[in-house]
C-alpha positions in Angstrom: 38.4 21.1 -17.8 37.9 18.5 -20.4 37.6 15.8 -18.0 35.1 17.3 -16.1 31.4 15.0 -16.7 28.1 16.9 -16.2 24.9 15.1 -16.1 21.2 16.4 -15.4 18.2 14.7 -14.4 15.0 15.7 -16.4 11.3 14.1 -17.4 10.0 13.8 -21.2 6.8 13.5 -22.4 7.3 12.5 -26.5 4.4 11.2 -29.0 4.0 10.6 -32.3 1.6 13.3 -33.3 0.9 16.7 -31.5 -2.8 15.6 -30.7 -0.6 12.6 -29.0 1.3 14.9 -27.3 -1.8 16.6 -25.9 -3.3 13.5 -24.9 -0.4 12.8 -22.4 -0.6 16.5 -21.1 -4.1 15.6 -20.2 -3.4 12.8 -18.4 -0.9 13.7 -16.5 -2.8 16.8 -15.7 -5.7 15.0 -14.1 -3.2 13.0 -12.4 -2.0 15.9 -10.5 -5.1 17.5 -10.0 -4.3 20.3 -12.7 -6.0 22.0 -15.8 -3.8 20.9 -18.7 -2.3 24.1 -19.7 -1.8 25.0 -16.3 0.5 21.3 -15.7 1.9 22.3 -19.1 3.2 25.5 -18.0 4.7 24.6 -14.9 6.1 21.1 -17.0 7.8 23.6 -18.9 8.8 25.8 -16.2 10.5 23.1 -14.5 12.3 22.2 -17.7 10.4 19.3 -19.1 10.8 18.0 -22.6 7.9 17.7 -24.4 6.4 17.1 -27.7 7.3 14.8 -31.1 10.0 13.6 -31.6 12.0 16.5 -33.5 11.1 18.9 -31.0 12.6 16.5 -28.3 15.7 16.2 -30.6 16.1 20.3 -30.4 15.0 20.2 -26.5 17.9 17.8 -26.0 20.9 19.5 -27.8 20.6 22.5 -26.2 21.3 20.4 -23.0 24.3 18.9 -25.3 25.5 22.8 -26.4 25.7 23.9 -22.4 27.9 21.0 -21.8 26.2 18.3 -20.1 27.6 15.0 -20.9 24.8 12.9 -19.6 20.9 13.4 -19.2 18.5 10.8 -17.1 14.8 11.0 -18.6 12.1 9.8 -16.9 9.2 9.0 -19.6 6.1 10.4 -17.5 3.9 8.2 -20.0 3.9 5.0 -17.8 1.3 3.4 -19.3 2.6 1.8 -22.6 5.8 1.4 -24.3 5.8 3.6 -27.7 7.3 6.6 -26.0 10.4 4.6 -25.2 10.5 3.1 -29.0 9.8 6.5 -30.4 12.6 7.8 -28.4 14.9 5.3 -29.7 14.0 5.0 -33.0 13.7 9.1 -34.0 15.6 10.8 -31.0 18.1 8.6 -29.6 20.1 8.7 -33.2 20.1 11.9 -33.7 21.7 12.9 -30.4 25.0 10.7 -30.6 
């Protein structure tokens, strides 16, 4: 059983600050035609990550603790790049 690879496919939403983090949920809500706590609770349902960067970090290892080898993230924050630097800078490290 060592050998055997598992991998997930999930979406993140990860900002600096909580008020950033809020900001996102907003705008993806109104994207999707939603209240933003109702998006949030159904992000969360469907097993989003989201929040700062630490809170990603514990998000993320629990995926490592069931096993999966691999996770594919979708940043849901299209419209600029600091999510992606965040992630690598503050998460990224902490997850090798």
């Amino acid at each position: 059983m060592n050998d055997l690879i598992a991998s997930c496919q999930g979406f993140i939403l990860i900002g600096r600050s909580r008020s950033g983090v809020e900001e996102m949920i907003e705008r993806q809500a109104e994207r999707s035609g939603q209240s933003p706590s109702a998006f949030k609770q159904r992000a969360i349902e469907r097993g989003w990550v989201i929040g700062e960067a630490d809170e990603c970090v514990q998000a993320l290892c629990k995926f490592k603790d069931l096993g999966i080898n691999h996770i594919i993230l979708s940043f849901r924050n299209d419209v600029e790049i600091s999510p992606l630097e965040l992630f690598m800078d503050k998460v990224a490290p902490q997850l090798e």
